[in-house]
Backbone as a chain_set.jsonl record, in Angstrom:
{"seq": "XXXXXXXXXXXXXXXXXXXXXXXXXXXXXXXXXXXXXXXXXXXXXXXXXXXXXXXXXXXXXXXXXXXXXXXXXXXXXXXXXXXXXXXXXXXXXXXXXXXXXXXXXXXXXXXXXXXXXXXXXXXXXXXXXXXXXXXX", "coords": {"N": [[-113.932, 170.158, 158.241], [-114.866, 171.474, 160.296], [-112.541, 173.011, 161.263], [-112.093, 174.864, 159.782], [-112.819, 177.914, 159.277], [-110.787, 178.975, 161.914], [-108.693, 178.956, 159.442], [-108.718, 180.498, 158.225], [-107.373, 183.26, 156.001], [-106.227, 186.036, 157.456], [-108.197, 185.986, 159.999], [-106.818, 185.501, 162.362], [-104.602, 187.66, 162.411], [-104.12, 189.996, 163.954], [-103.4, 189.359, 166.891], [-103.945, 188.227, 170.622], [-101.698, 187.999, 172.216], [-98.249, 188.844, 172.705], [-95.254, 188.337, 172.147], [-93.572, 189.727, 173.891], [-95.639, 189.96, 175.697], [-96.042, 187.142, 176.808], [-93.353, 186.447, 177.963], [-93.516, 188.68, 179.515], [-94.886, 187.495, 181.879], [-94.33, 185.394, 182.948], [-93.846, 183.18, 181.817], [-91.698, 180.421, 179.722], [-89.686, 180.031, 177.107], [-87.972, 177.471, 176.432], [-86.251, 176.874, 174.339], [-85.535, 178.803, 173.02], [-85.891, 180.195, 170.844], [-87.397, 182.233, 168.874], [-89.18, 182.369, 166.557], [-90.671, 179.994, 166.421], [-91.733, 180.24, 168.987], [-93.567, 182.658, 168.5], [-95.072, 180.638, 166.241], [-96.022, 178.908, 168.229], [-97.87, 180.692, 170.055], [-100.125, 181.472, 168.548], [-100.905, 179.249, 167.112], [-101.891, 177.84, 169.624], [-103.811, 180.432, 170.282], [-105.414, 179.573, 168.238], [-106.483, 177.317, 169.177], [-107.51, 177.871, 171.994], [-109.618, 179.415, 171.085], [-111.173, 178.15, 169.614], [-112.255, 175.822, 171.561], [-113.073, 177.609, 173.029], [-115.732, 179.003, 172.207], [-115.002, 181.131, 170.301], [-113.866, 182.973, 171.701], [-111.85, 184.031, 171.464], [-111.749, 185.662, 169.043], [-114.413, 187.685, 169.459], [-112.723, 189.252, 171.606], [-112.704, 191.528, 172.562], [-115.251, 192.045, 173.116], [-115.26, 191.142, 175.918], [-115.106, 191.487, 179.263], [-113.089, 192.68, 181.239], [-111.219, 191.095, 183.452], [-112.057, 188.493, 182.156], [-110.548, 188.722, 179.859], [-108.137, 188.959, 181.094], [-107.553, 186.639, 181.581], [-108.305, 184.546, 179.655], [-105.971, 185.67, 178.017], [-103.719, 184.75, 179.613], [-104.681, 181.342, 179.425], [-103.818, 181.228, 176.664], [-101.305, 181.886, 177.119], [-100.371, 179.496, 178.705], [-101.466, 177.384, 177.246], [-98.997, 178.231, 174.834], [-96.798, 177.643, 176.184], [-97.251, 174.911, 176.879], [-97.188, 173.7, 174.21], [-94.849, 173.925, 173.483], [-93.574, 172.748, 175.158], [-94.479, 169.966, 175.23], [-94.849, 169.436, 172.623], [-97.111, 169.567, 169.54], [-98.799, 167.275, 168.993], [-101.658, 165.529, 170.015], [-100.905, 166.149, 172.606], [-102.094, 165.636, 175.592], [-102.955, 163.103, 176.529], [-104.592, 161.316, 178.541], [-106.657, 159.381, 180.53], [-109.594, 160.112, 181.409], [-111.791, 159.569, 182.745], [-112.759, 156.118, 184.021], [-115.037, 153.41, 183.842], [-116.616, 150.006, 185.003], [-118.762, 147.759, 185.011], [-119.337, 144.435, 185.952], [-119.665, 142.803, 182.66], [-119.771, 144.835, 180.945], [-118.242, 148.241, 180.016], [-116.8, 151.025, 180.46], [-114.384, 154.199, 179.394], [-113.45, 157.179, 179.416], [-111.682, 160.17, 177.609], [-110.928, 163.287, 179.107], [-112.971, 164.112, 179.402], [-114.483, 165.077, 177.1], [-112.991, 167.988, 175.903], [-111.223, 169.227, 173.943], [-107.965, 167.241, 172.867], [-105.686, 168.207, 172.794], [-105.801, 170.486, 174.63], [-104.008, 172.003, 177.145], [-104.205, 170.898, 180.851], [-104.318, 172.696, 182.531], [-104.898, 175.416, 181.405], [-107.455, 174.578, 180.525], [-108.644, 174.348, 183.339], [-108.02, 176.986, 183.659], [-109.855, 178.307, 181.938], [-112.192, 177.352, 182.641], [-112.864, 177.968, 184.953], [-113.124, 180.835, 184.401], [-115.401, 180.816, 183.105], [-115.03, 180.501, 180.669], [-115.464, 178.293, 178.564], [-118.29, 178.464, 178.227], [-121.258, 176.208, 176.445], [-123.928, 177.991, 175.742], [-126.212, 180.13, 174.937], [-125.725, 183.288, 174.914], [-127.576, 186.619, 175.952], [-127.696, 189.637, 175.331]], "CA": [[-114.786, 171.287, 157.938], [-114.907, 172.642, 161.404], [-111.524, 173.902, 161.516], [-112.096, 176.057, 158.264], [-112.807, 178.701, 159.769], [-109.749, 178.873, 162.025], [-107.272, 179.024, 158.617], [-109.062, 181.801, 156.807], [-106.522, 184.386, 155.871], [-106.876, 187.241, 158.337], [-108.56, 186.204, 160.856], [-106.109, 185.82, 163.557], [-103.412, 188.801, 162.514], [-104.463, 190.589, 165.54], [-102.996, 188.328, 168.401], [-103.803, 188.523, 171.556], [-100.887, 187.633, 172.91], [-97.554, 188.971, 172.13], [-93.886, 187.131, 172.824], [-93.243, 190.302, 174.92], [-96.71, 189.551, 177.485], [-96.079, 185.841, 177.443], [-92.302, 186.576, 178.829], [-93.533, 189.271, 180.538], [-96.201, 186.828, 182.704], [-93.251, 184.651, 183.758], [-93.627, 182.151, 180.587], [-90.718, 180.353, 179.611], [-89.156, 179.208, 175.906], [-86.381, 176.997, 176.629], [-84.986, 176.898, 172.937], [-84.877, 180.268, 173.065], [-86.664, 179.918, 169.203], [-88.587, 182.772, 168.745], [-90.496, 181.936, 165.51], [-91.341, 178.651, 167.209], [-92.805, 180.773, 170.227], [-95.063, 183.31, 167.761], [-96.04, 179.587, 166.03], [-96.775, 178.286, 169.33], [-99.005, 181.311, 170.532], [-100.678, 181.42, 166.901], [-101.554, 177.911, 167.442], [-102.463, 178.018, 170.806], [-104.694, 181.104, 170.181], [-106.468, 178.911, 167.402], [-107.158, 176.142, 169.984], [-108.215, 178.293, 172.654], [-110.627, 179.793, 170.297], [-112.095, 176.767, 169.197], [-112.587, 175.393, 172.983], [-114.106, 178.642, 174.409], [-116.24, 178.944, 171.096], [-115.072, 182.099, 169.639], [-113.694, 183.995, 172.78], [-110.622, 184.6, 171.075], [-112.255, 186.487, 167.812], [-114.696, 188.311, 170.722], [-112.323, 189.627, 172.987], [-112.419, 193.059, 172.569], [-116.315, 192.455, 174.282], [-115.196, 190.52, 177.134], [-115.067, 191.661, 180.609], [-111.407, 192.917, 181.623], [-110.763, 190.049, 184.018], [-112.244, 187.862, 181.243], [-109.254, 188.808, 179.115], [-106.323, 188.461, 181.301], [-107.709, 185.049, 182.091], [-107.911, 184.28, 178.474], [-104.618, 185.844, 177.769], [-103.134, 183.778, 180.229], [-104.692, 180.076, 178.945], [-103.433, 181.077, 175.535], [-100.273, 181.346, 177.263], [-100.269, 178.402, 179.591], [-101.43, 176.786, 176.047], [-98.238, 178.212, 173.834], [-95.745, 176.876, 176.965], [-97.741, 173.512, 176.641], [-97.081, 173.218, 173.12], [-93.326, 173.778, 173.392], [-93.042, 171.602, 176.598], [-94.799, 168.883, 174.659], [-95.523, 169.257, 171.071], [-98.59, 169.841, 168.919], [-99.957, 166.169, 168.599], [-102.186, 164.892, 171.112], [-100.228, 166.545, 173.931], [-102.838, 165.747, 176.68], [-103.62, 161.488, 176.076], [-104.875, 160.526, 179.513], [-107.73, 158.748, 180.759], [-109.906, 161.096, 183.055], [-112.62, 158.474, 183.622], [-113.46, 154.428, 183.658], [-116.523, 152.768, 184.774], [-116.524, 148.846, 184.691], [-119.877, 147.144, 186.027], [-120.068, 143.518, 184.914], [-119.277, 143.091, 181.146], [-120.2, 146.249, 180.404], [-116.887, 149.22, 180.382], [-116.866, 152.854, 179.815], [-113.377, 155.351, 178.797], [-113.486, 158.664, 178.583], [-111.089, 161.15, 177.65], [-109.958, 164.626, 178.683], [-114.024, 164.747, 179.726], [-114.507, 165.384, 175.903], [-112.267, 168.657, 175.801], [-110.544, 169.111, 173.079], [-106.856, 166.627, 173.321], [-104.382, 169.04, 173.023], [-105.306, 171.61, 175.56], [-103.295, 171.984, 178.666], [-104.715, 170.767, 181.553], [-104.114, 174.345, 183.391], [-105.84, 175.949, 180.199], [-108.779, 174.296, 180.442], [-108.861, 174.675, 184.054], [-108.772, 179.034, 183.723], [-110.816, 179.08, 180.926], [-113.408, 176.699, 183.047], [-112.997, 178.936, 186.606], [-113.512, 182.096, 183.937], [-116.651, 180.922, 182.324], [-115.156, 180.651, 178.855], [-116.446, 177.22, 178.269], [-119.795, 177.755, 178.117], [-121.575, 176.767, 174.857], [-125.313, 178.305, 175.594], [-126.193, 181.004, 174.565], [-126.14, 185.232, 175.469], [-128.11, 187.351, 175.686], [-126.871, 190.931, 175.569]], "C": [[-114.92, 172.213, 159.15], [-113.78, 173.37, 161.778], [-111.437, 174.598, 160.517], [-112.19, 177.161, 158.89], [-111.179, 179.364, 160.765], [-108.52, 179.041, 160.928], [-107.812, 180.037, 157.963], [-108.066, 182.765, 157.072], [-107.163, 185.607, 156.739], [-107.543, 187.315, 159.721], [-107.79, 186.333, 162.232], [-104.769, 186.683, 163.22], [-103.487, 189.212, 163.667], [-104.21, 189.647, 166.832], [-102.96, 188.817, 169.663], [-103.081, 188.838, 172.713], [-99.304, 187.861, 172.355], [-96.714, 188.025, 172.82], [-93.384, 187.944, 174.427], [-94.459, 189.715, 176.572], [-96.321, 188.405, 177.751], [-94.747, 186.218, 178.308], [-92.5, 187.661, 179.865], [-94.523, 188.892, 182.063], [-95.627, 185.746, 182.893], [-93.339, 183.264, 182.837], [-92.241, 181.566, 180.65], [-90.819, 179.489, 177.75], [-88.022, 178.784, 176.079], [-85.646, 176.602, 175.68], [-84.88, 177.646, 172.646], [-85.202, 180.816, 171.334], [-87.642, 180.816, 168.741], [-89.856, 182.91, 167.74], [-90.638, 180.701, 165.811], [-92.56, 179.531, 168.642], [-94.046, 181.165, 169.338], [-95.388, 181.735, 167.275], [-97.02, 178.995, 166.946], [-98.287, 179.143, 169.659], [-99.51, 181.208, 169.624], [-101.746, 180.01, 167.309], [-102.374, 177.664, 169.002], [-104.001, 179.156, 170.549], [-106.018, 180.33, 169.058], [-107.317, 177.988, 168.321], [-108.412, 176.565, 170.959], [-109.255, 179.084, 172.317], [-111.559, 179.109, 170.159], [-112.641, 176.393, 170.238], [-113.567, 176.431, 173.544], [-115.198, 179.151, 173.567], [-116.496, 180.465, 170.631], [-114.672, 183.429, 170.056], [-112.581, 184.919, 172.416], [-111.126, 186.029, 170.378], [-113.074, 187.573, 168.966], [-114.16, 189.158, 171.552], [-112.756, 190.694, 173.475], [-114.133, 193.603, 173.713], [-116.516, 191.77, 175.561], [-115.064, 191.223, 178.684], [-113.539, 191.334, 181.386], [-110.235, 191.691, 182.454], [-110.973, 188.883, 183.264], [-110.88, 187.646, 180.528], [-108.303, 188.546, 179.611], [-106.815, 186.838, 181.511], [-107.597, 184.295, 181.031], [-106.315, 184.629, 178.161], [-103.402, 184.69, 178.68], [-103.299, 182.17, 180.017], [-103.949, 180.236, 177.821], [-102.07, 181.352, 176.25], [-99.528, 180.369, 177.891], [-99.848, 177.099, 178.353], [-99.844, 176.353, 175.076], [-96.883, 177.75, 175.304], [-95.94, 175.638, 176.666], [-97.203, 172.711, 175.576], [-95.465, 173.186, 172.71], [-92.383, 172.943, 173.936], [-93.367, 170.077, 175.234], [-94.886, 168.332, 173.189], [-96.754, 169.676, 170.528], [-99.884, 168.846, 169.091], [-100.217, 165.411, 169.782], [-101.096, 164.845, 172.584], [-101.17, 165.582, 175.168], [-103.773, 164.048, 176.328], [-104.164, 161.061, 176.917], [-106.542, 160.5, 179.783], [-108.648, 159.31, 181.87], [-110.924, 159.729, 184.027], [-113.122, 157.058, 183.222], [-114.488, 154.129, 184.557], [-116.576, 151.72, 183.922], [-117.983, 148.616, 185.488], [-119.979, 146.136, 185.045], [-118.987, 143.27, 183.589], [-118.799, 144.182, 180.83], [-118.704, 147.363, 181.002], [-116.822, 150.029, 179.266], [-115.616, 153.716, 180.223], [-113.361, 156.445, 178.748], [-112.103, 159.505, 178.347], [-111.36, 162.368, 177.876], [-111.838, 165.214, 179.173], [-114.885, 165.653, 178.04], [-114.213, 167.163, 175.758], [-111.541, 168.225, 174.891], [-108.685, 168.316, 173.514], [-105.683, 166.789, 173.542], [-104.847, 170.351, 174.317], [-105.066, 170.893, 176.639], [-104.151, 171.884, 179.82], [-104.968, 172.24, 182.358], [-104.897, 174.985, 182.184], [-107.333, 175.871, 180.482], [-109.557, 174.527, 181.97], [-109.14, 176.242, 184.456], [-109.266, 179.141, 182.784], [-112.252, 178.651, 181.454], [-114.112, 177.805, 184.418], [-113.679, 180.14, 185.97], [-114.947, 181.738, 183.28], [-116.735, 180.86, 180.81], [-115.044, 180.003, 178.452], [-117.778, 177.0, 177.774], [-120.764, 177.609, 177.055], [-122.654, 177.079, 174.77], [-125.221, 179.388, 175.25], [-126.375, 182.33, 175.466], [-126.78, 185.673, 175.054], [-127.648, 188.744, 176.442], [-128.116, 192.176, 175.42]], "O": [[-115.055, 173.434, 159.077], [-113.907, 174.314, 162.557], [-110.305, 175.066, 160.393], [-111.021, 177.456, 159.141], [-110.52, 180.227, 160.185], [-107.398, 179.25, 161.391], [-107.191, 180.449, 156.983], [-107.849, 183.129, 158.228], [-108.326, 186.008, 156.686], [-107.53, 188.301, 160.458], [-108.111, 187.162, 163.084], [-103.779, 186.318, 163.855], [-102.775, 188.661, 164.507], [-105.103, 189.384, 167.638], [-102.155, 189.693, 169.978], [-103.369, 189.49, 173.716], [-98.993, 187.038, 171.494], [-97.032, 187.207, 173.683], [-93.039, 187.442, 175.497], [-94.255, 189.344, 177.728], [-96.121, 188.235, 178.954], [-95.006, 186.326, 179.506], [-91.853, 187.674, 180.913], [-94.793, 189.654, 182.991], [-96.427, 184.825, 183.06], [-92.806, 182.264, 183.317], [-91.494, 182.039, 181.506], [-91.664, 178.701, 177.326], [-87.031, 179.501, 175.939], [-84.558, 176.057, 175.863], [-84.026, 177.735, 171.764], [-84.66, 181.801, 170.834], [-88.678, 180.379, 168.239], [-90.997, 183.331, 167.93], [-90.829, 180.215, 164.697], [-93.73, 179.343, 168.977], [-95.111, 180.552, 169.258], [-96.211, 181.313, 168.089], [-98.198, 178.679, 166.78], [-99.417, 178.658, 169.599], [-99.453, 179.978, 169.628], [-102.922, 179.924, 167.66], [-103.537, 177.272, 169.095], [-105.13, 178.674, 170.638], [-107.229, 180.54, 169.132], [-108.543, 177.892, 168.27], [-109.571, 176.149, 170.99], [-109.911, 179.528, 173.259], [-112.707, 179.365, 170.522], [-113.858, 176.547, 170.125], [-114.542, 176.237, 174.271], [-115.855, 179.948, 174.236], [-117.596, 181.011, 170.543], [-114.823, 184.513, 169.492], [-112.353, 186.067, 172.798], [-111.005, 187.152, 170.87], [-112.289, 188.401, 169.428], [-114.886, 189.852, 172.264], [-113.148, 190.856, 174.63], [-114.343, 194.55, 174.471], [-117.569, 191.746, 176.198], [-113.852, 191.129, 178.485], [-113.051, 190.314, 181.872], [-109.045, 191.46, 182.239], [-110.149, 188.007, 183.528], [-110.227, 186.605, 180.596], [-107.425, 187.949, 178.988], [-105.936, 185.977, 181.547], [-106.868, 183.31, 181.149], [-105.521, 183.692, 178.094], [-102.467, 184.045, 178.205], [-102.312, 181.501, 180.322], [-103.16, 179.296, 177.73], [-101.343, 180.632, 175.565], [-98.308, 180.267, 177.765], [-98.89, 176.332, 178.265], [-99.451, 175.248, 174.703], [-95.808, 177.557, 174.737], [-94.985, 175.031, 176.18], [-96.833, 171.541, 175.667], [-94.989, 172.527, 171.785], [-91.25, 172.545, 173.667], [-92.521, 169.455, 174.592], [-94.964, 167.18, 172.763], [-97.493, 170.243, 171.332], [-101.089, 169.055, 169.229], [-99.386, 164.796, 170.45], [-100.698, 163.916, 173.287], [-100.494, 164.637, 175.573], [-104.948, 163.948, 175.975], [-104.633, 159.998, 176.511], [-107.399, 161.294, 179.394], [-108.494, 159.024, 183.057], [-110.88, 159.233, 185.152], [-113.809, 156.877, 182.217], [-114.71, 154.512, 185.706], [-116.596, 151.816, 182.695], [-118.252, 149.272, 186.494], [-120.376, 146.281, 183.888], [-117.781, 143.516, 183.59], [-117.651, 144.476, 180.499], [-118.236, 147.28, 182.138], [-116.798, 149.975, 178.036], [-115.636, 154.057, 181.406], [-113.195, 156.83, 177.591], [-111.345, 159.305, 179.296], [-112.058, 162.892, 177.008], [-112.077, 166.416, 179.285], [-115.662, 166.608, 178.059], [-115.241, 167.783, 175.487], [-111.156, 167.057, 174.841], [-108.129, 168.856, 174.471], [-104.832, 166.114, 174.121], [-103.94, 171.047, 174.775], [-105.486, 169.818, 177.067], [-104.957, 172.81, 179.908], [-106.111, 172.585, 182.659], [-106.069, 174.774, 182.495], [-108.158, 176.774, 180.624], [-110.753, 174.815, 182.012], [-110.013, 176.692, 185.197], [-109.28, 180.319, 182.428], [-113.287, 179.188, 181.059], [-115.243, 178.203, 184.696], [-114.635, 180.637, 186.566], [-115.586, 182.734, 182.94], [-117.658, 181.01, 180.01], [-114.38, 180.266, 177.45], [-118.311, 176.041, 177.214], [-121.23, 178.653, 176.6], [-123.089, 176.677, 173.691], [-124.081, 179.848, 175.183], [-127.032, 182.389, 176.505], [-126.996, 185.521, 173.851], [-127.353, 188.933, 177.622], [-127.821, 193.364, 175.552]]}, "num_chains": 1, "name": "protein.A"}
C-alpha cells in the first residue's frame, strides 16, 4: 500500500533526470542499453522519492543546490541499479551489538535496501532525509 502512490499513471512523466544529464555528469551504462538506462533512472527516481519523502514530486520548490544534489543521487542511484540490479542491491550489515545472550543486527541503519550507499550519503549531506516537518 505504500508504494501506490509511486505507480499512479502520471506522476513521474516529468523526469528529472534525462539519459543526456546522467552521461553528461560523467555516468556510465556499460551495455550501452538505452531503454534499460531510462528504466533505471525511472526506477531510481521512484526510490529516491520514496527515501527523501517526496523530494522528487517537490523539486521544482527546492533550493538550486538542493536539486543538483538530488539530480545527482538519482543518478548515482540509476548507475547502482545497472552495476547491480534492482533486488536488494545494498544487503550489508551496518551494525551488531552482542552483550551476553542478548544480540542486535541492523541493516542499512533502516534506509531503504536498495539505495546506493553514495545516494544516501548526498541526499543525507543535502538534508533530503529529513522526515519532520516545514514550515514555509
Amino acid at each position: 500500500m505504500f508504494y501506490f502512490p509511486l505507480v499512479m499513471k502520471g506522476l513521474y512523466e516529468n523526469m528529472i533526470v534525462s539519459t543526456e544529464y546522467f552521461f553528461n555528469s560523467g555516468f556510465e551504462n556499460r551495455n550501452g542499453d538505452v531503454k534499460e538506462l531510462e528504466r533505471a533512472l525511472s526506477r531510481a527516481e521512484r526510490l529516491i522519492d520514496l527515501v527523501s519523502f517526496g523530494k522528487v514530486r517537490s523539486f521544482a520548490d527546492l533550493h538550486e543546490a538542493a536539486q543538483e544534489r538530488l539530480k545527482y543521487a538519482v543518478c548515482v542511484q540509476a548507475e547502482w541499479f545497472l552495476t547491480y540490479g534492482y533486488s536488494d542491491a545494498n544487503d550489508s550489515v551496518d551494525c551488531r551489538v552482542k552483550i551476553g545472550d542478548f544480540s542486535y543486527e541492523s541493516k542499512n541503519n533502516g534506509v531503504h535496501n536498495n539505495l546506493a550507499p553514495e545516494a544516501q550519503g548526498v541526499l543525507k549531506l543535502a538534508g533530503l532525509l529529513y522526515a519532520g516537518t516545514e514550515v514555509k
